[in-house]
Z-matrix of the N, CA and C atoms (Angstrom, degrees):
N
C 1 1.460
C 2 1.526 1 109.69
N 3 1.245 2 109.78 1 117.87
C 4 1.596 3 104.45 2 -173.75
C 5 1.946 4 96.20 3 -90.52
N 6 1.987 5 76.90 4 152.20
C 7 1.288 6 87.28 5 -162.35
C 8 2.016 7 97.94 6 -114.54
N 9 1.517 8 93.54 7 168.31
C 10 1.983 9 87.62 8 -171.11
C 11 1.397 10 85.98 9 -132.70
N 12 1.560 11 102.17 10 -173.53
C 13 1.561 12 119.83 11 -170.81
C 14 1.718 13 99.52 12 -124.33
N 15 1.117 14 101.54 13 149.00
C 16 1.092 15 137.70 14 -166.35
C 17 2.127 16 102.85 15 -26.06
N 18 1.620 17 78.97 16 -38.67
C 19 1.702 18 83.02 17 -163.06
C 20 1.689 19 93.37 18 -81.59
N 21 1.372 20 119.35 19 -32.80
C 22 1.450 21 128.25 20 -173.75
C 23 1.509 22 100.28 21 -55.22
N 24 1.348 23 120.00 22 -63.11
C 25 1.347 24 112.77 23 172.25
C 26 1.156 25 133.82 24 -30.20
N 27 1.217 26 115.74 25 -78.49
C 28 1.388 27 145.94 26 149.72
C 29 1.697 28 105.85 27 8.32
N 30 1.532 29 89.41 28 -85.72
C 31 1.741 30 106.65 29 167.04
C 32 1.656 31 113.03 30 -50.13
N 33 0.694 32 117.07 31 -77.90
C 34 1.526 33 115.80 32 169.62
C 35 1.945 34 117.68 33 -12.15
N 36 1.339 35 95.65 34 -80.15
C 37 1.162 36 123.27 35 -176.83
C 38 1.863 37 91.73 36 -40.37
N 39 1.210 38 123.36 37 -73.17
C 40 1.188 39 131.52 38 175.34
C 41 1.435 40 142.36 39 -17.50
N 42 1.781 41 98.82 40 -51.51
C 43 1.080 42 138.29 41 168.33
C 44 1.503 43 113.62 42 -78.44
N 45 1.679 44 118.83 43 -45.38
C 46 1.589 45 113.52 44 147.56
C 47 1.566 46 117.11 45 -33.49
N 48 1.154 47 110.57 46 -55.68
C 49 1.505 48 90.75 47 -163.20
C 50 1.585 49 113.87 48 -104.73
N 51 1.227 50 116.05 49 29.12
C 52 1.696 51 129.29 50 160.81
C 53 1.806 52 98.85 51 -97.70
N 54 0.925 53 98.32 52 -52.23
C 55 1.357 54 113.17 53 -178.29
C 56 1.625 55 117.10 54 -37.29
N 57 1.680 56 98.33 55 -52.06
C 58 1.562 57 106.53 56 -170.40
C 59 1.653 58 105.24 57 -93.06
N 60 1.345 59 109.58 58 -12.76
C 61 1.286 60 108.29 59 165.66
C 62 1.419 61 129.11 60 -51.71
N 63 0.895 62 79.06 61 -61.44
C 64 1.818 63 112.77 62 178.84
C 65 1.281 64 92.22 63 -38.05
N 66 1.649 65 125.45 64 -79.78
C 67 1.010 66 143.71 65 -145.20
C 68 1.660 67 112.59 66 -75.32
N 69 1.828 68 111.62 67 -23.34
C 70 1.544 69 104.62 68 -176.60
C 71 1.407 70 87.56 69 -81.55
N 72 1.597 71 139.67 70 -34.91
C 73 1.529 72 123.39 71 -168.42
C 74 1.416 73 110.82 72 -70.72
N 75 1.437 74 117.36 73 -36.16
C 76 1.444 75 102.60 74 173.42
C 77 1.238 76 156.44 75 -75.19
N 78 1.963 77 71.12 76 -28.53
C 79 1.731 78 92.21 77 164.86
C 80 1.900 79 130.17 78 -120.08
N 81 1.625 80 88.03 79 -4.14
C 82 1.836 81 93.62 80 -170.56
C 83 0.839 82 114.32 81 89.24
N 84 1.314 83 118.95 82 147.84
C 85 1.725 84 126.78 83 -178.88
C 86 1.016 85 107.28 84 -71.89
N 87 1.718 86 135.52 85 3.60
C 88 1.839 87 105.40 86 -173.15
C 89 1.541 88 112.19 87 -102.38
N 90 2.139 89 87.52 88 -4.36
C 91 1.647 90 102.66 89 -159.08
C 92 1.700 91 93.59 90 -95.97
N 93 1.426 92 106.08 91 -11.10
C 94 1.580 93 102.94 92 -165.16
C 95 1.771 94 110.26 93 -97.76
N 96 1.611 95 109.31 94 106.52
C 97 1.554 96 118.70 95 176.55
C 98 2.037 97 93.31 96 -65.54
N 99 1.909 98 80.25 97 165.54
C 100 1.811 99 98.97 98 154.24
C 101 1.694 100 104.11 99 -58.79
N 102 1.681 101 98.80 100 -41.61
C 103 1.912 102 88.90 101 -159.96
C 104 1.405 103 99.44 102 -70.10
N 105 1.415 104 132.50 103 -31.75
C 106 1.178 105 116.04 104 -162.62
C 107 1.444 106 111.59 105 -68.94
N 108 1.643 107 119.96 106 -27.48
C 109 1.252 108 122.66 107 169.14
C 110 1.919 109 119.56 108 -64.58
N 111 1.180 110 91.05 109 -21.32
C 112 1.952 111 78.18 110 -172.66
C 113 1.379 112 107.97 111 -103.03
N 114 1.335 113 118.94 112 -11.78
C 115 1.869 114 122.94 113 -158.36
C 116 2.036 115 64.47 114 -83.58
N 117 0.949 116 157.13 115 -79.11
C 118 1.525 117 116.69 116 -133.33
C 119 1.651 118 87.96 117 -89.02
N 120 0.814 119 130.66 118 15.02
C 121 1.269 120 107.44 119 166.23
C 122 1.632 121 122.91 120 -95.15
N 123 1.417 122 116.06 121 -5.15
C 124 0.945 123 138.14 122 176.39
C 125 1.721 124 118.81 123 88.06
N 126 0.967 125 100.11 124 32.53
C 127 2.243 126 110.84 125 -162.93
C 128 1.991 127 94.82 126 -129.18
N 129 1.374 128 90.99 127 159.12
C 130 1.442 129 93.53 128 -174.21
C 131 1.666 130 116.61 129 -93.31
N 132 0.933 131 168.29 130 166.68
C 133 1.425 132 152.24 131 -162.19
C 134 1.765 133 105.99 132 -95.65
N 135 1.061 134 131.54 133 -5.88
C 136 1.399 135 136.76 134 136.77
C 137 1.294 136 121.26 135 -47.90
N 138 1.652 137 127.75 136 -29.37
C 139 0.920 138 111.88 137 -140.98
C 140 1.885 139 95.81 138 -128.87
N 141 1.447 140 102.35 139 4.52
C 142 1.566 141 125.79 140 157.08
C 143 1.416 142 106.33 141 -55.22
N 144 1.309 143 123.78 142 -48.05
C 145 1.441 144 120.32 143 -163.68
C 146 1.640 145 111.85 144 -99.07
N 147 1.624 146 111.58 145 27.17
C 148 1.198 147 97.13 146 158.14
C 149 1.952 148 100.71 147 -104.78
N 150 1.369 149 108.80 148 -0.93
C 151 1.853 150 110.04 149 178.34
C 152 1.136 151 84.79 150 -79.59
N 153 1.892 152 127.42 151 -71.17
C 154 1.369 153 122.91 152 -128.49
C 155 1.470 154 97.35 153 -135.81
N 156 1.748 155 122.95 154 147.89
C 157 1.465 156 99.44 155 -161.95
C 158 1.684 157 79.22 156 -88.63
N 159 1.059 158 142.85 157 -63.40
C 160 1.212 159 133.74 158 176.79
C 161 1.819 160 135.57 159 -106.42
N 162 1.516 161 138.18 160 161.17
C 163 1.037 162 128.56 161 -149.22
C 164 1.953 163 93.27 162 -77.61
N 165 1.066 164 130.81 163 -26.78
C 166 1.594 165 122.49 164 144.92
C 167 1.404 166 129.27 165 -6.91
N 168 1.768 167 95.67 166 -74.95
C 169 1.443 168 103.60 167 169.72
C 170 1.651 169 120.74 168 -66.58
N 171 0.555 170 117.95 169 -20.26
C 172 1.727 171 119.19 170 165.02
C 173 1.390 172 106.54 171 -71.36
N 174 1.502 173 120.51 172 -52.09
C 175 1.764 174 121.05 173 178.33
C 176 1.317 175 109.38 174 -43.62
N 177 1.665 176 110.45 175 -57.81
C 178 1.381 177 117.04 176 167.45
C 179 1.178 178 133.33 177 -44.59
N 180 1.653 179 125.46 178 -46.86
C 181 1.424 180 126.39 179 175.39
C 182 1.584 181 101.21 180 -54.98
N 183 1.550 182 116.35 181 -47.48
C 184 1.536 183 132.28 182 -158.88
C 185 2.314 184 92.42 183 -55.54
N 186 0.948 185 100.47 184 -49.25
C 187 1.301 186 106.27 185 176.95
C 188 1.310 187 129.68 186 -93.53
N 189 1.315 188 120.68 187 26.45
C 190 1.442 189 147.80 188 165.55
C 191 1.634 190 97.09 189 -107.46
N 192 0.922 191 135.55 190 -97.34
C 193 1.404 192 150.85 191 169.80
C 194 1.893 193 95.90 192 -9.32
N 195 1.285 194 116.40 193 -47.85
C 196 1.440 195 117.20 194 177.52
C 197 1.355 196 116.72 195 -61.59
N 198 1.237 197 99.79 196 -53.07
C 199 1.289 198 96.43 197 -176.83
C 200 1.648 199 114.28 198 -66.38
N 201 1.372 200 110.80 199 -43.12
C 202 1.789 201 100.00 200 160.30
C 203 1.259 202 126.72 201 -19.81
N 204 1.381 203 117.71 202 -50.92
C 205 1.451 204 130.50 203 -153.31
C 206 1.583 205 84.82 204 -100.92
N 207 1.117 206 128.13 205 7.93
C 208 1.701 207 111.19 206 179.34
C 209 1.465 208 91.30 207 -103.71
N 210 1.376 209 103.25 208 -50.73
C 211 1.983 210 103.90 209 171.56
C 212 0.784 211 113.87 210 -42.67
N 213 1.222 212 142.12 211 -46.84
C 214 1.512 213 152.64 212 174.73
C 215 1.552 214 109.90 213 -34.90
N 216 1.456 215 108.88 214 -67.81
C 217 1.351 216 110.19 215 -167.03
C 218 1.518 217 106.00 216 -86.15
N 219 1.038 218 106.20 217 -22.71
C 220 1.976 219 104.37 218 167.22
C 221 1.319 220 97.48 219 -60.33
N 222 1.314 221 150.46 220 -60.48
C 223 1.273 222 123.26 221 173.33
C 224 1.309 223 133.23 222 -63.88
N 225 1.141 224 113.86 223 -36.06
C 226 1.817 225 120.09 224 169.68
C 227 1.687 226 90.17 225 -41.25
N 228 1.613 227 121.61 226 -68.22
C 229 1.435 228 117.91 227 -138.10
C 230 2.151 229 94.06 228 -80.31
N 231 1.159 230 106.84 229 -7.99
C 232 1.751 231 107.32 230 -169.65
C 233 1.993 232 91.14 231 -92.07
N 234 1.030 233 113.12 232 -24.17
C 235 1.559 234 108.68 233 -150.22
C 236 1.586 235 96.20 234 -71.56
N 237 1.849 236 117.84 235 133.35
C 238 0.953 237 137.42 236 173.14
C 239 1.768 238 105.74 237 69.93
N 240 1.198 239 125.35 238 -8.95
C 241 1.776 240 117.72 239 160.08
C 242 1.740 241 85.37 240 -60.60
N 243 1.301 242 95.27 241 142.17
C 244 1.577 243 132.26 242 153.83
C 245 1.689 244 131.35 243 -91.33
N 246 0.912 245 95.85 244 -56.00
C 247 1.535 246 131.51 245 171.10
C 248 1.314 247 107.35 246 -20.99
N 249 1.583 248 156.78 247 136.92
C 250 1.678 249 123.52 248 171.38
C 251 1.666 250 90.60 249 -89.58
N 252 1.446 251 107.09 250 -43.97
C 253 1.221 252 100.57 251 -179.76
C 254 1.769 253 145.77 252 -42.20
N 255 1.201 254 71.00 253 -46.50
C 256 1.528 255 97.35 254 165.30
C 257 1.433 256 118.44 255 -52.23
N 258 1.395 257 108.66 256 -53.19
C 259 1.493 258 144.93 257 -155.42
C 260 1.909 259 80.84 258 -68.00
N 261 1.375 260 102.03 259 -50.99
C 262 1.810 261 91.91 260 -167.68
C 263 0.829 262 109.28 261 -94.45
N 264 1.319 263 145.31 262 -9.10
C 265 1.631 264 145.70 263 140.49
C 266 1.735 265 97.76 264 -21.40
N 267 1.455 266 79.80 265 -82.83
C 268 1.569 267 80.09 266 -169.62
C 269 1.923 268 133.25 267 -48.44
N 270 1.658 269 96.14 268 -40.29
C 271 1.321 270 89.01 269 166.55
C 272 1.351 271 108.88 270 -68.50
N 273 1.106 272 143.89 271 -15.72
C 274 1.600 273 129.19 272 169.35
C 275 1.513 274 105.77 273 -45.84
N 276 1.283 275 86.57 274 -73.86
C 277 1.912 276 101.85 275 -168.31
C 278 1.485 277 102.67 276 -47.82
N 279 1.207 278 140.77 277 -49.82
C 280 1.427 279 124.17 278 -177.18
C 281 1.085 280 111.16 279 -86.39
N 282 1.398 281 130.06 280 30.13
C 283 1.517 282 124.88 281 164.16
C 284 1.745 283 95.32 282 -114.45
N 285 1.322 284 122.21 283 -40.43
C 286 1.351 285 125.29 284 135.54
C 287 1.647 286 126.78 285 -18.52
N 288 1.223 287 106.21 286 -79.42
C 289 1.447 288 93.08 287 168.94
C 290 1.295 289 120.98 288 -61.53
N 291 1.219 290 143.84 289 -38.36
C 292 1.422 291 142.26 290 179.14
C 293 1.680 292 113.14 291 -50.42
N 294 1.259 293 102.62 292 -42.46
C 295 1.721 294 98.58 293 176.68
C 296 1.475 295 116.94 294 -83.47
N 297 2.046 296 99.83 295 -17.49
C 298 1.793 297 87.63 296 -176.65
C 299 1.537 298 113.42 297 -82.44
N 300 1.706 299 113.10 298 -39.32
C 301 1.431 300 127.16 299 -176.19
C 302 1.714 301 100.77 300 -69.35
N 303 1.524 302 121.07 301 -59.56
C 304 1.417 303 97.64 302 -148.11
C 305 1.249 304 111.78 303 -71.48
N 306 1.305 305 111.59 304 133.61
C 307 1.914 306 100.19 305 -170.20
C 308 1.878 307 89.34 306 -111.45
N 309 1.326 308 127.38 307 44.93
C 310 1.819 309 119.55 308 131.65
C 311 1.855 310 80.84 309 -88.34
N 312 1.131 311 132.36 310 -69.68
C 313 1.345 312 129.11 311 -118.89
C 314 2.315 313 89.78 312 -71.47
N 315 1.479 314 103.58 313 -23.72
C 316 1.066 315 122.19 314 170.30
C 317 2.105 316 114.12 315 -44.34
N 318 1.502 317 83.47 316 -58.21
C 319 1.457 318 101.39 317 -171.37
C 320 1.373 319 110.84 318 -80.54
N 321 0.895 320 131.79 319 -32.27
C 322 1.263 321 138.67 320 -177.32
C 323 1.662 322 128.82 321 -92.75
N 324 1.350 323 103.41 322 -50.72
C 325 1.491 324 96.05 323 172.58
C 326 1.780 325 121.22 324 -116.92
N 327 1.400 326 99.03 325 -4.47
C 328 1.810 327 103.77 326 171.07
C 329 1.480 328 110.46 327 -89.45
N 330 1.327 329 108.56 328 -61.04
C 331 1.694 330 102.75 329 -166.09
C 332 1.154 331 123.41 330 -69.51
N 333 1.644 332 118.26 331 -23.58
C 334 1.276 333 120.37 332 158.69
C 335 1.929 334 105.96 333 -133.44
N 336 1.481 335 89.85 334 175.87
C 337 1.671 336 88.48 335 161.53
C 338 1.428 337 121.99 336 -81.67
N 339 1.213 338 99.75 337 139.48
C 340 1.865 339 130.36 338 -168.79
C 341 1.656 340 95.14 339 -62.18
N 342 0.972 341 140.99 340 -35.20
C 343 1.680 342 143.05 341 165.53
C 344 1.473 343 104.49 342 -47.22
N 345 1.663 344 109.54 343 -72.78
C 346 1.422 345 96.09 344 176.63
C 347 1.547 346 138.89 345 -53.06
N 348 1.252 347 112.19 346 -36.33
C 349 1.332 348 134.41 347 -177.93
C 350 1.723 349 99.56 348 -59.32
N 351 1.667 350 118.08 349 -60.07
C 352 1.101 351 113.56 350 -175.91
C 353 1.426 352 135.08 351 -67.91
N 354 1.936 353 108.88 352 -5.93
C 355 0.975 354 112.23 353 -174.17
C 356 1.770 355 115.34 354 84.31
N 357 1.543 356 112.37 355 -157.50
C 358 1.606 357 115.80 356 173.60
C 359 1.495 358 106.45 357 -60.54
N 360 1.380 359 127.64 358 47.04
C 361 1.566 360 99.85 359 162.42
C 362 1.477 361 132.06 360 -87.99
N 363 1.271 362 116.58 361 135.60
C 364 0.934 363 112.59 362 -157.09
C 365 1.481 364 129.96 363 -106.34
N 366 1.323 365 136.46 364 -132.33
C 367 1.840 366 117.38 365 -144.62
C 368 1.824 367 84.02 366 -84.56
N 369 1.361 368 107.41 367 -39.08
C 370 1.621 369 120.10 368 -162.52
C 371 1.462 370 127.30 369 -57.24
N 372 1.566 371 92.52 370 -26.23
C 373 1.848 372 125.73 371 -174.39
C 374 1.346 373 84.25 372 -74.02
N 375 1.518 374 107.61 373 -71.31
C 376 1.514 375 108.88 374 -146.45
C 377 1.591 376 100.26 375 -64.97
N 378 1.070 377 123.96 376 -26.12
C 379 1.517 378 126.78 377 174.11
C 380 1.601 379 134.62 378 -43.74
N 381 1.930 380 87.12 379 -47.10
C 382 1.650 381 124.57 380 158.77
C 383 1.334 382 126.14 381 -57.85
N 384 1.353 383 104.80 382 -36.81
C 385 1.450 384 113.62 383 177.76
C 386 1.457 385 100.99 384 -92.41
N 387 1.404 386 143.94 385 -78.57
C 388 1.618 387 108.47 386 168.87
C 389 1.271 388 146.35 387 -25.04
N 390 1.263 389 127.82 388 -34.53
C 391 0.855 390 141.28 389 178.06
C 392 1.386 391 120.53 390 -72.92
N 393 1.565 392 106.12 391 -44.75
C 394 1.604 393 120.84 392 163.01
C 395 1.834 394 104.25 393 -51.80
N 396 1.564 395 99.77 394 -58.56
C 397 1.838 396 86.67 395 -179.06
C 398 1.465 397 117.32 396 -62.62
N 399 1.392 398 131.48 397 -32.25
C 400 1.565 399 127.88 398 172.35
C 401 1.684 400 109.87 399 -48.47
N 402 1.374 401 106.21 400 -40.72
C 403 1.404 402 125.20 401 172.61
C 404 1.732 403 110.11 402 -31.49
N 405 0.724 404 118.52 403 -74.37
C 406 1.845 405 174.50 404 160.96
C 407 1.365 406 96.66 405 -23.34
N 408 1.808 407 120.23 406 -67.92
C 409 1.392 408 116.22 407 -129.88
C 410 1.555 409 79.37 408 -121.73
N 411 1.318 410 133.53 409 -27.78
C 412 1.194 411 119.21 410 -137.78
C 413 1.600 412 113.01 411 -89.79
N 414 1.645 413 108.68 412 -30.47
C 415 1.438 414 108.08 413 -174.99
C 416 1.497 415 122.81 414 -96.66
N 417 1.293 416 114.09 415 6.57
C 418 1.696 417 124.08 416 150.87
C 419 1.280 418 102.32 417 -57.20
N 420 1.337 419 108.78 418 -77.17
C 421 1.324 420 115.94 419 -157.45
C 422 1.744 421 113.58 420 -54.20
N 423 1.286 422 114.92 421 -22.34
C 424 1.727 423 120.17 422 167.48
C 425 1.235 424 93.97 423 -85.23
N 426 1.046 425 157.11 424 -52.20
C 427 1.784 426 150.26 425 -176.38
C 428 1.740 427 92.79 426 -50.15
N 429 1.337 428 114.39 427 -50.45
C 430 1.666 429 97.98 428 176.58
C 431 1.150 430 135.07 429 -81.05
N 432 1.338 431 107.10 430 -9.43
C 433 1.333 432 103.07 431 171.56
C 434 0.957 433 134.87 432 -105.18
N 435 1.611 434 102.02 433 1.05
C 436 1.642 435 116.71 434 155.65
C 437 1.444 436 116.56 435 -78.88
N 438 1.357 437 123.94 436 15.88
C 439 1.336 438 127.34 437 160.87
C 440 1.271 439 111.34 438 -121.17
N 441 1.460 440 126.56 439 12.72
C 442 1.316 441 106.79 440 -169.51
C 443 1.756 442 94.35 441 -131.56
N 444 1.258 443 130.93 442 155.36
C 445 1.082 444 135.99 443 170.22
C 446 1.561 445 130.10 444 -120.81
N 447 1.712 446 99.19 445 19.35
C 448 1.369 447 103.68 446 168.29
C 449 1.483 448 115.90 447 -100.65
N 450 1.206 449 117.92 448 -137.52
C 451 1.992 450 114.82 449 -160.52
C 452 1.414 451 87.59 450 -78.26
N 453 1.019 452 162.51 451 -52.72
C 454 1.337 453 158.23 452 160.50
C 455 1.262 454 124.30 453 2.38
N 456 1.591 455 103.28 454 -40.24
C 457 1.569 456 118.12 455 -161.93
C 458 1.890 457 111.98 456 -93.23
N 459 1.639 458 92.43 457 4.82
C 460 1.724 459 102.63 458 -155.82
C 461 1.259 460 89.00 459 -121.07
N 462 1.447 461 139.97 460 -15.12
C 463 1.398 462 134.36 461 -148.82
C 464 1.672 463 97.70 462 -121.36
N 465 1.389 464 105.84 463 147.98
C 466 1.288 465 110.58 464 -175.36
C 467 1.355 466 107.37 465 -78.09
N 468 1.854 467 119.16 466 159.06
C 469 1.215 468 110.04 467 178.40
C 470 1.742 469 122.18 468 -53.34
N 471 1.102 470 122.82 469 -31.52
C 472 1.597 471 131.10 470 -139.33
C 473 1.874 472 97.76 471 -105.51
N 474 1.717 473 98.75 472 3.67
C 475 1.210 474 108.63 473 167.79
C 476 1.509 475 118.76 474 -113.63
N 477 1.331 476 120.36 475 2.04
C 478 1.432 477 114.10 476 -165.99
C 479 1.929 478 70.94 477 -117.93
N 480 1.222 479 119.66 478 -52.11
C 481 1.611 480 96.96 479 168.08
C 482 1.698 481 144.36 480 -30.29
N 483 1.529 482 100.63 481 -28.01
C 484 1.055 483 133.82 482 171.99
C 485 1.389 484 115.87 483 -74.09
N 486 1.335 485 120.63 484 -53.86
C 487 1.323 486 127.17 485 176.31
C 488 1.414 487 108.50 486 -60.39
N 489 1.462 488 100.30 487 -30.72
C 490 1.915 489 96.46 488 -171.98
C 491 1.482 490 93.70 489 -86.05
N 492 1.223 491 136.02 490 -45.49
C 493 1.697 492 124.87 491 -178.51
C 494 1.641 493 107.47 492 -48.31
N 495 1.173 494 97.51 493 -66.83
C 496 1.903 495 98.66 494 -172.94
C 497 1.944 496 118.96 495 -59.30
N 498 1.254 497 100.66 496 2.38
C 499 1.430 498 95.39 497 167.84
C 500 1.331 499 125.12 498 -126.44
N 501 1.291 500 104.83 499 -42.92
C 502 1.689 501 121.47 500 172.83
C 503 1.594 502 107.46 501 -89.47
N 504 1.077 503 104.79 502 -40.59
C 505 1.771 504 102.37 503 161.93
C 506 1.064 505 115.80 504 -28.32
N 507 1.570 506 90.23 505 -95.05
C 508 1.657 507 112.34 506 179.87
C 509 1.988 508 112.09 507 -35.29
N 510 1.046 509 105.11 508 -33.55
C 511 1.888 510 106.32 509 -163.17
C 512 1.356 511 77.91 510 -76.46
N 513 1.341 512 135.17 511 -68.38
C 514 2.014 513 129.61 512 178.86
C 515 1.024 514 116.22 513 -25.14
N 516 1.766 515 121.39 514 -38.39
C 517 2.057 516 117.16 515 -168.20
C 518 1.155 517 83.63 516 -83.54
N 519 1.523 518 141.06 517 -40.48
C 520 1.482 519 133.17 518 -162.77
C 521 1.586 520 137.00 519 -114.36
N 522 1.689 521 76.58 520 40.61
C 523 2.024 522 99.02 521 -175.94
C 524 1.162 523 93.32 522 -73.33
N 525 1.292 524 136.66 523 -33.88
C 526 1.904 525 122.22 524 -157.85
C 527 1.962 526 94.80 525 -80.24
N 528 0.914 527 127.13 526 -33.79
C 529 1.569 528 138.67 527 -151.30
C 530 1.669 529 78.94 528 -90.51
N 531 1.043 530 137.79 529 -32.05
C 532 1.398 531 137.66 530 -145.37
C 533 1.767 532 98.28 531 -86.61
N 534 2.066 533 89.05 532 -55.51
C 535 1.544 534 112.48 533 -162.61
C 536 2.166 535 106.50 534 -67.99
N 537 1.613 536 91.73 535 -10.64
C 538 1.334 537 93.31 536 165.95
C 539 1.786 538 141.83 537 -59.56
N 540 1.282 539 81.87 538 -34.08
C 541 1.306 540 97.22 539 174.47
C 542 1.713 541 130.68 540 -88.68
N 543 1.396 542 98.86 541 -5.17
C 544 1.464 543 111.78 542 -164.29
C 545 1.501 544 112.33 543 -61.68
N 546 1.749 545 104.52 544 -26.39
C 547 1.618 546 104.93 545 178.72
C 548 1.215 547 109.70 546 -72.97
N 549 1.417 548 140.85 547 -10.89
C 550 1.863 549 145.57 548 -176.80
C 551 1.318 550 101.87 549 -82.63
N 552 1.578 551 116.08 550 -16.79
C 553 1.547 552 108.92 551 -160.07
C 554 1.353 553 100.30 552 -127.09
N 555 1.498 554 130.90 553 79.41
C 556 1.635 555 140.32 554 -170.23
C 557 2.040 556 88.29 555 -81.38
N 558 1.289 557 139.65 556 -33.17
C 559 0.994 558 122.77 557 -167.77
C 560 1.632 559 101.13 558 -77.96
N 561 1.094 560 110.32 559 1.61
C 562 1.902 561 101.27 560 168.51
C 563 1.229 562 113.80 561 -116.30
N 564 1.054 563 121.45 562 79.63
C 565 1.804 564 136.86 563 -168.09
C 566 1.538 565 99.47 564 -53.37
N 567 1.151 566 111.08 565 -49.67
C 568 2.021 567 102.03 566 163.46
C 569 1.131 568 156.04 567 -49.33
N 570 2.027 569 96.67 568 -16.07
C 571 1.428 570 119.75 569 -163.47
C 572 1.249 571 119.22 570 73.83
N 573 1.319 572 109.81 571 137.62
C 574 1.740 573 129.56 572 -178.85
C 575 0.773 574 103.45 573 -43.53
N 576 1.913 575 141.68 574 -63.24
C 577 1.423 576 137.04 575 175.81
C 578 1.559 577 126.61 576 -27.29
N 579 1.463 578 98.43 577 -59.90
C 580 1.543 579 121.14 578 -158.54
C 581 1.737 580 76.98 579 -71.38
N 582 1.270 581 126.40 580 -64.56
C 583 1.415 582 116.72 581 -142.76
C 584 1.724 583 109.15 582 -52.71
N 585 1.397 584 107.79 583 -55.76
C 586 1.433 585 122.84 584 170.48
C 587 1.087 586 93.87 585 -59.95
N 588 1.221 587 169.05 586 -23.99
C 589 1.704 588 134.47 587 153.88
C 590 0.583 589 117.41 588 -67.26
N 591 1.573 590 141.41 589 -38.80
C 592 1.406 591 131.13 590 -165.84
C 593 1.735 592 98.83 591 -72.63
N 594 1.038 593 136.80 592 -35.92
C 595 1.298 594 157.81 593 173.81
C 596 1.376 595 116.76 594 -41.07
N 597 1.594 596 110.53 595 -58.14
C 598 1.152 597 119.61 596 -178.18
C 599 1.261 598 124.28 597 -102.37
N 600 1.512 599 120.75 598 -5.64
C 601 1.471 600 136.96 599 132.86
C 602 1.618 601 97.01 600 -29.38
N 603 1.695 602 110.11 601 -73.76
C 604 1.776 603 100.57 602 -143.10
C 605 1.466 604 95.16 603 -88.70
N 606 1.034 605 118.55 604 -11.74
C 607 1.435 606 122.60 605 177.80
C 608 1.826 607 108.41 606 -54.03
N 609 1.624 608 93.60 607 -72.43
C 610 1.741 609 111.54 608 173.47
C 611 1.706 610 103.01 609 -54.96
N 612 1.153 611 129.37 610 -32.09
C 613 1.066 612 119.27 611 -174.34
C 614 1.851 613 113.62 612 -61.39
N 615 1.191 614 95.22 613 -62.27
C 616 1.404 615 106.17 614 179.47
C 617 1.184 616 120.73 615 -50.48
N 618 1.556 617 107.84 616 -56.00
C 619 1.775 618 111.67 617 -170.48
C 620 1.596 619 88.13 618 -65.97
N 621 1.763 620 160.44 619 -14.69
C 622 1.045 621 106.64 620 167.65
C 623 1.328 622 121.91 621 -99.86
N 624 1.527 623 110.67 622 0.92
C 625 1.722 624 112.60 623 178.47
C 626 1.199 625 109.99 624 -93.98
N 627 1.568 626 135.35 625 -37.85
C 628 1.595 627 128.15 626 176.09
C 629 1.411 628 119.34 627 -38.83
N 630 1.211 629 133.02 628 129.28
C 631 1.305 630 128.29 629 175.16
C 632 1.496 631 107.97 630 -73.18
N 633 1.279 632 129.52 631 176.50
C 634 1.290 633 138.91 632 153.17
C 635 1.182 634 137.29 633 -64.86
C-alpha cells in the first residue's frame, strides 16, 4: 500500500472531492464510478479507500463543505439588517437560493432521495448530515428570535425549520411543474413560480414575526 505525506494527502483528498463534484452534477450519482473519480485524479481505485471508506463518505464531505459556504453567505446577507423581519425574508431567500442554484444539493437531495443516491449510508452519516444542517440553520433563526416578539419567539428552532421545508421546500422540488404553467398566466409577468414565492416568503415572514 503506498503511502503519502501529509501534504500529498491533503492534495489528493482535495482533488477527490472537486473531482466527484464535478462529476455527480454532470453526470449523477448512478453514472459516477470510484474509477471515474480517481483516473483524473491520478490514484488507482484501490487507493480511494485509504481517503474515504466509501464513495458516500465523499458525497457527505461534498455536502458538508456546502453547507459551509451556505453559512457563509447567510451571514454576509444577515450582517448589520436589524429588522427580524427583514432578517427572515432574507434567510428565506438564501435558503431559496441554495436549493435552486446548487446543483450537488440539486442532485442529491431534491430530485431524488439522498439515501438512494448515497447508497449504504448509514445511521452515523445521516446523523452527520443533520447535524451539519442544525449547524447551518439553527443560530440565525435564535439571533431572530431574540429580536422578535411575535410567534417566532415561542417556537422551537427545528419547528420554524419545518415550516420553511414544507412550504418553500416543497415549492423548490416543484419549480419545473410550476414554471409550466407560466405561459396560461400572461397577467403574471414574473411567472407563477416567482409570484408565489415572493408571496409566501412575505407571507411566512410576517405571520411569524407580527405580534398579536
Amino acid at each position: 500500500m503506498r503511502k503519502f505525506s501529509d501534504e500529498e494527502r491533503e492534495r489528493i483528498q482535495v482533488e477527490l472531492i472537486q473531482t466527484a463534484q464535478e462529476l455527480l452534477v454532470t453526470y449523477g450519482p448512478a453514472k459516477t464510478t470510484v474509477k471515474d473519480i480517481t483516473d483524473p485524479v491520478g490514484i488507482a481505485k484501490p487507493t480511494f479507500y485509504q481517503f474515504f471508506d466509501a464513495k458516500s463518505d465523499l458525497y457527505v464531505e461534498i455536502f458538508k463543505q456546502e453547507l459551509d459556504e451556505f453559512a457563509k453567505t447567510l451571514r454576509s446577507e444577515l450582517e448589520g439588517v436589524d429588522d427580524p423581519r427583514e432578517r427572515l425574508e432574507r434567510f428565506f431567500r438564501c435558503y431559496i437560493e441554495f436549493g435552486e442554484e446548487n446543483e450537488f444539493i440539486q442532485q442529491v437531495f431534491l430530485r431524488q432521495d439522498y439515501r438512494d443516491v448515497l447508497g449504504d449510508i448509514s445511521s452515523d452519516q445521516i446523523a452527520e448530515i443533520e447535524r451539519k444542517e442544525m449547524e447551518a440553520l439553527i443560530p440565525p433563526i435564535q439571533d431572530i428570535q431574540s429580536q422578535s416578539e411575535g410567534p417566532i419567539s415561542e417556537m422551537e428552532p427545528v419547528t420554524v425549520l419545518g415550516l420553511m421545508g414544507s412550504s418553500l421546500g416543497l415549492l423548490i422540488l416543484h419549480k419545473d411543474e410550476y414554471e409550466e404553467y407560466t405561459a396560461d398566466m400572461e397577467e403574471i409577468q414574473e411567472g407563477i413560480y416567482n409570484h408565489i414565492q415572493d408571496k409566501m416568503v412575505a407571507v411566512l415572514a410576517r405571520g411569524l414575526i407580527l405580534e398579536d
